[in-house]
N, C-alpha and C positions, 0 to 999 in steps of 0.2 A: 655688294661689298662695301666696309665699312673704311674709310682711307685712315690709317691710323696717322697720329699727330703727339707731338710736346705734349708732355700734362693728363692725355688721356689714362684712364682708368681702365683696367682689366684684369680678368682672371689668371694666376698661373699656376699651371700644375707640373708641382715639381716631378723629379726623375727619382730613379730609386739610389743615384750617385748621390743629388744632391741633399738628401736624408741620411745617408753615411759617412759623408765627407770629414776631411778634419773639423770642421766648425759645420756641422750637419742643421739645415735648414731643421725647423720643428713644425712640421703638419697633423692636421688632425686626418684620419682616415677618409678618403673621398671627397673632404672641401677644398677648393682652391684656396691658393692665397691671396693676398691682397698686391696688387701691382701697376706703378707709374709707368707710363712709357717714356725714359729720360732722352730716346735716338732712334731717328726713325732711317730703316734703308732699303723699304717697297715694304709694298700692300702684306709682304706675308713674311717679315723681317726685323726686328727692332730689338732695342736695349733697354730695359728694364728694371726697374728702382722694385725689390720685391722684398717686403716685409712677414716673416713666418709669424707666427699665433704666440711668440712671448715676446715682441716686437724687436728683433730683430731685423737691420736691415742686411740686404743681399743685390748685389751688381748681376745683374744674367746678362750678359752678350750676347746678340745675333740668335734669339729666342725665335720659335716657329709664331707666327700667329696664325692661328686658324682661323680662315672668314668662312661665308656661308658655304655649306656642301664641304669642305672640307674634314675628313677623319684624322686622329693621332696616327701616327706610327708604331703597328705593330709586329709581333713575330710569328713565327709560324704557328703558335696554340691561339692566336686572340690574344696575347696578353699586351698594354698597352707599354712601349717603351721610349723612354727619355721624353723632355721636358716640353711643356710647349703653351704657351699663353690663347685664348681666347675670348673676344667678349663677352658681358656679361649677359642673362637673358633681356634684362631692359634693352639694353642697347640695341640686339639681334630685333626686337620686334617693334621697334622705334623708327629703326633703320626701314625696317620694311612697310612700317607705318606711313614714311614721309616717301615712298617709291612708289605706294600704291597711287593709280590716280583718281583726279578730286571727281567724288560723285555729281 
């Protein structure tokens, strides 16, 4: 598990609200956005400084973070619903780089 902190960097992928909303985030199909962690509140909880792809910025509150083994939330067809940040693949194999021990 990665402890999130101030400052750090991560993926977030938005919900399908917040692509239709009054002022609707702008995503490209299947890439994350770009996102700050501005407040952290546990390992799998924080608030989010999140910038869409024509550089707009966006406040997300109390955002999922998915650490390792963790899935999105979805419905009953598979289909993945509402919002949820995770880290990026560096970091996932960094993290487990410095956990593995030293030969």
């Amino acid at each position: 598990m990665i402890k999130p902190s101030v400052g750090r960097k991560v993926w977030y992928r938005p919900s399908e609200a917040d692509q239709t909303g009054p002022i609707p985030m702008v995503a490209s199909a299947g890439q994350p956005l770009d996102a700050t962690v501005i407040a952290v509140w546990g390992d799998r909880c924080v608030n989010l400084n999140v910038v869409d792809t024509v550089g707009r910025s966006f406040p997300v509150l109390s955002c999922t973070l998915l650490q390792d083994g963790d899935e999105p939330s979805t419905d009953a067809d598979g289909n993945i619903i509402g919002r949820y940040a995770e880290w990026m693949p560096y970091q996932t194999a960094q993290a487990a780089k410095d956990a593995a021990p030293a030969a």
